[in-house]
N, C-alpha and C positions, 0 to 999 in steps of 0.2 A: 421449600425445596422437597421433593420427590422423588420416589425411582424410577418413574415413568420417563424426568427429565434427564434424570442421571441415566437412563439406557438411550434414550434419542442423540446427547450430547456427545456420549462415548461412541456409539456409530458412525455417527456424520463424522467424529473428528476420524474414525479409523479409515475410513471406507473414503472420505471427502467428496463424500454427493449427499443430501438432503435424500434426491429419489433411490437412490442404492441403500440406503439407511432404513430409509419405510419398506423393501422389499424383503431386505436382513429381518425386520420388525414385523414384518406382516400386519403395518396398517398402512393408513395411505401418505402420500406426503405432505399435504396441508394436515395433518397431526402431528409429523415430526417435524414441520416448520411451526406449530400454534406451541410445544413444548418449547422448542429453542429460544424464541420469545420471549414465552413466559419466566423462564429460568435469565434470560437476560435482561429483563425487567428486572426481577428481582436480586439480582445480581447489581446491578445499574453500572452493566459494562457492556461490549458489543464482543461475545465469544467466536465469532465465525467471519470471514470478509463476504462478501455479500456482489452479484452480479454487478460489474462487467469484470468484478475482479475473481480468478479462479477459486474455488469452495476450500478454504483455507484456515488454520487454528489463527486467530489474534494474537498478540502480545498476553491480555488478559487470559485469551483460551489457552495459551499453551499453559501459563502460570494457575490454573484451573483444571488442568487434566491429570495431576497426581492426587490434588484435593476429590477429585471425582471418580477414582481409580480406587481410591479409599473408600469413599461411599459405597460406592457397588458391591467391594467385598464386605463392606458391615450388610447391607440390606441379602446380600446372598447366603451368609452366613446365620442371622436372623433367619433367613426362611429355614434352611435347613433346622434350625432347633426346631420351630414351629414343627417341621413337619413330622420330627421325629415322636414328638408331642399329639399330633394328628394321625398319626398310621390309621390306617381303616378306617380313615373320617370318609362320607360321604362328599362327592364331587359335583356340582352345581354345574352345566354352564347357562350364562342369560346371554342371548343374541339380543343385540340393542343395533339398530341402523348407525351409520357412520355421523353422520346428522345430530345424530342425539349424542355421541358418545363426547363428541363437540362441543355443543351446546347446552349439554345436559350434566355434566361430570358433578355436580353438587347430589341433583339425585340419585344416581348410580352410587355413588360413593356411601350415602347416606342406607342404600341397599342392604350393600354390602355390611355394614356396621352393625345394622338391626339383625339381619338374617344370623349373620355369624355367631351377635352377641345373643340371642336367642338359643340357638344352638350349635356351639364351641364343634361339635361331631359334623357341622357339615361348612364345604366350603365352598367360596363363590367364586366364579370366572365368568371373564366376559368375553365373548367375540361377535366382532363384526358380521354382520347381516349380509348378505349378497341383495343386488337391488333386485325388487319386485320382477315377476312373480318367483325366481329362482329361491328366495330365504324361506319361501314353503316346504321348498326340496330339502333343506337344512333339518330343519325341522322334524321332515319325516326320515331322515334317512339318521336321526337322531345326533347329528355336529352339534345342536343346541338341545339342550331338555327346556328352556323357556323365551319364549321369544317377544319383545316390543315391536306392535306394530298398529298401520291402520285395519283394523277389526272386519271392517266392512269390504276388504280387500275378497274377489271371489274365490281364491287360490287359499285364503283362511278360512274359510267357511264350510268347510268340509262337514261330514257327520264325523268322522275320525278325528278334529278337534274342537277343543276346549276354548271357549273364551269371554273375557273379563274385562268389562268396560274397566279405565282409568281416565280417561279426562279427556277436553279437547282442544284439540292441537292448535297454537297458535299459528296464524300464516300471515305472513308480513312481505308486501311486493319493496323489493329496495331498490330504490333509482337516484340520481344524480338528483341534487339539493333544488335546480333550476326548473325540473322537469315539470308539464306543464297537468300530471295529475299525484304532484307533490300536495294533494289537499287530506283533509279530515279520513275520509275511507275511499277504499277502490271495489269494482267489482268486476268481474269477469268481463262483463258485456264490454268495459270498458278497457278492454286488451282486444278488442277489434285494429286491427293494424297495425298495431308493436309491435314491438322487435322484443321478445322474450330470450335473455340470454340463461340459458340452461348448463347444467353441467353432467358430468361423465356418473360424479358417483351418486346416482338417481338412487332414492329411497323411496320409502313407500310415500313421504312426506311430498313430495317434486312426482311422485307417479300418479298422486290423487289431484293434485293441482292441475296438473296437464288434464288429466279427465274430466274433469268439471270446466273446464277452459272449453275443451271442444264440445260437451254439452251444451254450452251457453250460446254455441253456433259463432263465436268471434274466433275470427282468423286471424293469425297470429305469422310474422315471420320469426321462427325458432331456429336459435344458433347456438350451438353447444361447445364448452370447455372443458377442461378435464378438471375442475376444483372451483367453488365457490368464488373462492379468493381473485381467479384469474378471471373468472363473468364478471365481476364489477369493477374491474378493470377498463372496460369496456363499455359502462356507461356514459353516457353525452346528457349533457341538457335536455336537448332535445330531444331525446330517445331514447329508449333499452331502459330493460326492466329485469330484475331479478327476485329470486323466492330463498324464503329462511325463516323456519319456527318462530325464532326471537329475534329481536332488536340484539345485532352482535358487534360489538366495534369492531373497525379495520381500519381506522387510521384511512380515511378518505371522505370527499364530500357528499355521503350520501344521504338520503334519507328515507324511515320503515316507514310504511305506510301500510295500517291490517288491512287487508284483504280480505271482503265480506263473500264467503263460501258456503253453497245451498247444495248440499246440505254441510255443513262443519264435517271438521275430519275425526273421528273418532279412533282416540288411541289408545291399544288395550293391551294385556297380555294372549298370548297363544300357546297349547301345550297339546301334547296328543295324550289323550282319553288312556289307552292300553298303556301309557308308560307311567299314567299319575303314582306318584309315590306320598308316605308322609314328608318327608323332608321337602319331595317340591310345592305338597299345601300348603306348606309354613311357610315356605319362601313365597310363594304366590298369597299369603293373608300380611303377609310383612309389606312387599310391595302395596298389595291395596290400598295397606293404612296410613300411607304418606299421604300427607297433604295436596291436594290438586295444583294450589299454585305452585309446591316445589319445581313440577317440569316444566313451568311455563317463563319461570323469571328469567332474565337477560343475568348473563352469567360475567363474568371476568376471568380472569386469570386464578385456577385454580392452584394454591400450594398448598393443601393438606396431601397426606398419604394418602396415593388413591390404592383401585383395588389391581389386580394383575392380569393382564392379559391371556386368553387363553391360547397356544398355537395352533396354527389349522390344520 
């Protein structure tokens, strides 16, 4: 259990919307449904009633929201010591794609740990990336001091930044279990006449695939949702196709299949040159030193304490 669960759960119950909840929170909403989950999982009770019934506390959740009302004053109250412990500490933030924040939460987390426990004087926050090419603008108007992304993006490339190979990204097409290129590997060419279901919050990850997609000269009918979750929804046997770094469960029949991409997507840090400080070389030599498979593994249900969100 976490604070990240304990602010998503204390939202939706206050507010009684999932989407009003991630707005209150400033992430998206398949974040604050992937938390509610996971604390219900772990819980192994259903805190919330669930469509066609109205966004409502359980029997379990009402009997869980003083035990949660507790937590949040311990974790708020913890910070404040921290902080008063930190005065004048140095301020990090890392801009990581919504994609990864996701899918990735072991490494991030792992980030944060190294950097900090290195030096206690500076601290780390994370926020979300705006999709390609806008998380440039981020970047330079200084919302992030360090940013994850695809490297070879032209909008990163600038002389005014900085950047650092870290690994490369895994692409994985996810289709219904039936689907007739459920084989070994897929490739572009072979998304000539699919149905590519895409989604709203495009990262650089879903922005390099499409371009390499329409390099490969295969024509593609592209239909868009507003979240992951709700595209593969919309898979058939027979057709539709969707994209995701890792192999991620969802409790549905599908199946990953990697997607062989020429050229691979390379994914790196980005920073701007005029603002390099010591504290962001450290954090940028902390990051490098992580293991490459850390960002690649297929993840689960994270319950360590992760790190805190940064507001926008």
């Amino acid at each position: 259990m976490n604070e990240r669960q304990i602010d998503c759960f204390l939202a939706v119950a206050r507010l009684n919307s999932f989407s009003s909840a991630a707005q209150a929170l400033y992430i998206s909403q398949p974040a604050v449904s992937y938390q509610i989950r996971s604390l219900e999982k772990e819980l192994n009770v259903r805190l919330f009633c669930r469509p066609p019934q109205p966004c409502a506390l359980t029997a379990a959740g009402k009997a869980f929201l003083p035990e949660a009302q507790r937590l949040d004053e311990a974790f708020r109250g913890a910070r404040q010591r921290m902080a008063a412990l930190a005065e004048g500490a140095t301020t990090l933030v890392l801009g990581c794609p919504q994609v990864m924040l996701r899918a990735n939460e072991d490494a991030l987390f792992e980030i944060v740990r190294q950097a900090e426990a290195l030096d206690p004087s500076v601290r780390i926050e994370s926020r979300e990336l705006s999709a390609p090419p806008a998380h440039a603008e981020q970047l330079r108007e200084g919302a992030v001091d360090l940013m994850i992304s695809d490297i070879d993006l032209p909008e990163v490339s600038l002389q005014s930044m900085e950047r650092r190979f870290l690994f490369l990204s895994g692409a994985y097409a996810c289709m219904h279990q039936e689907h007739p290129h459920a084989g070994p590997v897929l490739t572009c060419e072979d998304l000539d006449g699919e149905r590519l279901l895409l989604y709203e919050d495009r990262t650089a990850f879903l922005a390099s695939i499409c371009d390499r997609i329409a390099r490969s000269g295969a024509r593609a009918d592209i239909q868009t949702y507003d979240s992951f979750a709700q595209a593969i929804a919309y898979l058939r046997p027979e057709r539709g196709i969707s994209f995701f770094p890792c192999p991620l469960p969802v409790g549905a029949p599908v199946r990953y299949v990697p997607l062989a991409l020429d050229p691979p997507i390379r994914v790196g840090l980005v920073w701007m040159r005029q603002r390099e400080t010591e504290p962001l070389r450290r954090l940028i030599r902390t990051i490098c030193s992580l293991p490459a498979q850390l960002w690649n593994a297929p993840r689960g249900p994270v319950t360590r304490p992760q790190y805190k969100a940064a507001a926008p």
